[in-house]
N, C-alpha and C positions, 0 to 999 in steps of 0.2 A: 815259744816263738809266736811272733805277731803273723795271724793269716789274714792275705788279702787278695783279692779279685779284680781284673782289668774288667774297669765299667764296660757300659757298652758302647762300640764306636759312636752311634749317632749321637748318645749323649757328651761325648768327648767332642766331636763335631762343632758341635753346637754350641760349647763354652769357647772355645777357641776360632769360633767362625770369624768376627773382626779385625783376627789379627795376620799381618801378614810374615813375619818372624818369629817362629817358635822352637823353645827349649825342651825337648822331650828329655827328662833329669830322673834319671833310673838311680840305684839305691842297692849294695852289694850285703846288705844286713837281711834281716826278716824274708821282705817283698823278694829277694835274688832266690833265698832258698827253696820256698815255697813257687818258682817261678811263676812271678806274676810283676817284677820290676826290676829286674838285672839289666847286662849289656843286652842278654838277646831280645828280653821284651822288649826295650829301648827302641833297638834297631825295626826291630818285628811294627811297633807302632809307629813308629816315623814315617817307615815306607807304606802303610796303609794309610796315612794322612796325606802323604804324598799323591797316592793315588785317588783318594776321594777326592780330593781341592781340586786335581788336575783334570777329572771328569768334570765338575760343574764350571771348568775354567777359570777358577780361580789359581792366581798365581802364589806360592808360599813356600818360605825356606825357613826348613829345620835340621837344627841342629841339635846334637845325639849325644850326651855326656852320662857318666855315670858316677856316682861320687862314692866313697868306702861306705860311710852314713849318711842319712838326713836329720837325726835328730839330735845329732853334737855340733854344736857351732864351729868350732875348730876344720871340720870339713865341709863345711857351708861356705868357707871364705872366699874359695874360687869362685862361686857365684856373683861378689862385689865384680868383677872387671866382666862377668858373663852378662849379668843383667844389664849391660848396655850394650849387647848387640841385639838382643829381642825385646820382643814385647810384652808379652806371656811366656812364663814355665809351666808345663804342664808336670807336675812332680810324681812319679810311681813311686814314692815311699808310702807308709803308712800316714794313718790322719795326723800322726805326730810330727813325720817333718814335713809335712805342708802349712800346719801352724806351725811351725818353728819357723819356717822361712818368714811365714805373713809376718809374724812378730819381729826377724832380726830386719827384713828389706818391705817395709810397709809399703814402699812405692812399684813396688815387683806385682803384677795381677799373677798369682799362682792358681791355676787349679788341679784337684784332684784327675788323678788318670786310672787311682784305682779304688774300691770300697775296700776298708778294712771291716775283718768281719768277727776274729775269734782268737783268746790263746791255745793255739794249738798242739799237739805232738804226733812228728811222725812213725806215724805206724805201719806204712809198708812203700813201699816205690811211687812216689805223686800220689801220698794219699795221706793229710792232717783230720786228726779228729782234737774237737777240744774238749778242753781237760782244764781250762782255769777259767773262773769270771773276773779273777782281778780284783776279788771284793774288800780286800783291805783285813778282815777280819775271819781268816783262816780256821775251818773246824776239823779240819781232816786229819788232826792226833786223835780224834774219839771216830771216824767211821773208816779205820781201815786205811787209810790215804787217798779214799776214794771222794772226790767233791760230788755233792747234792746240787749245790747253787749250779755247777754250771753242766750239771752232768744228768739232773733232772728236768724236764721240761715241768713241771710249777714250782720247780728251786724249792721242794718241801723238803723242811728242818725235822721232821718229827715223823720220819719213817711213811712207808710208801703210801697212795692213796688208793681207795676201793676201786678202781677202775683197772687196776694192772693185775695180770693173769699169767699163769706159769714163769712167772719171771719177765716177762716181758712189759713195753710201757704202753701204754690206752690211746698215747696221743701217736705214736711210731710203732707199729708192730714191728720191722724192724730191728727197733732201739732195745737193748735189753731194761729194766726197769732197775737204776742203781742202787736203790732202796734194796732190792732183795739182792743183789749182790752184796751190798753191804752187811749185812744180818748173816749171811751165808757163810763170809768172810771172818766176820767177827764172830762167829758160832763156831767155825774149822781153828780160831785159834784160843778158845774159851775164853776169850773174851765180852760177850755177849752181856755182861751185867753194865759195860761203858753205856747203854741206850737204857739201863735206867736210872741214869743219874739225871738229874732237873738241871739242863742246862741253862745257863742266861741268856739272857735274848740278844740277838744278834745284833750289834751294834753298825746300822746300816749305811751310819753316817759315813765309816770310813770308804765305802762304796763309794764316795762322792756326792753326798746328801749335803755335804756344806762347802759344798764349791769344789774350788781347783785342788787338789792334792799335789802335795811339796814335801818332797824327803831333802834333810840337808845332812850329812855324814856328821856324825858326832864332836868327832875333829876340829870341823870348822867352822862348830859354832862359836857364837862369840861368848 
């Protein structure tokens, strides 16, 4: 799941300070779960924009929608008859549907309402840890299912580095050090000979090293 964080008011402020009509457009995917862009953050920021503007006297009406998604166009469409009663949307989906909007309504000023930060999994009551970088070229059939790239703070391919101590990691005490989990792991199920085989190097491109990344289903290609 996509994790993300409501910016901070002043900097939200402050993108939408010239406008006096604004769409506060919450997102019931990702951002809802991780509550950080649902109906209630929706509501919750509106009414604090509310009261900011109203203290410096400024006058501003907003209006509070929520859509299923932001990053399928098919529920974006309500937005064509929205976008002409304001001026700005301020979008709490992830950085995905506020490019997606820029792209389908060029004419729409969108800004972010919230930082996307990680793929995460929940692991106990309002609390994501991540567990994917997203990197396109997946190694986690040789270490266990456990990722290094995003699960290591120097993303080391080649087992732990001298700085990590009883299992733990040098830059996060903390952090347990996943390298030695991994080995640990792979030692409890004799598997342990997977880390000496000469892997290939990691093909970084698919990370996004050569631009935009584009899946098209099999199916519909031509």
């Amino acid at each position: 799941m996509i994790i993300a964080e409501r910016r901070p008011l002043s900097e939200i402020l402050e993108n939408i300070k010239p406008y006096k009509r604004i769409l506060v457009l919450g997102c019931r995917g990702c951002v809802a779960v991780c509550s950080a862009g649902g109906d209630r953050e929706v509501a919750i920021l509106a009414e604090a924009i509310r009261l900011a503007r109203s203290r410096n006297g400024d006058e501003v009406e907003v209006l509070e929608r929520t859509f299923i998604r932001q990053c399928d166009p098919e529920y974006l469409v309500p937005l064509k008859a929205l976008k002409k009663e304001v001026e700005a949307v301020l979008s709490l989906a992830c950085g995905v549907g506020v490019n997606l909007i820029a792209d389908l309504y060029p004419d729409v000023r969108v800004y972010p309402g919230v930082d996307t930060t990680f793929y995460g999994a929940n692991v106990a009551l309002g609390e994501w840890v991540e567990k994917c970088r997203g990197c396109g070229d997946c190694i986690i059939d040789r270490t266990a299912g456990l990722c290094p790239i995003a699960r290591c703070a120097k993303n080391l391919l080649n087992g732990p580095c001298g700085g990590s101590q009883g299992g733990r990691c040098e830059v996060r005490k903390d952090m347990p050090c996943i390298w030695h989990e991994i080995i640990e792991r792979l030692k409890r199920r004799g598997e342990l000979e997977k880390l000496l085989e000469i892997w290939s190097p990691k093909d970084w491109r698919l990370a996004g090293g050569e631009g935009l990344r584009v899946r098209v289903r099999e199916d519909l290609k031509a």
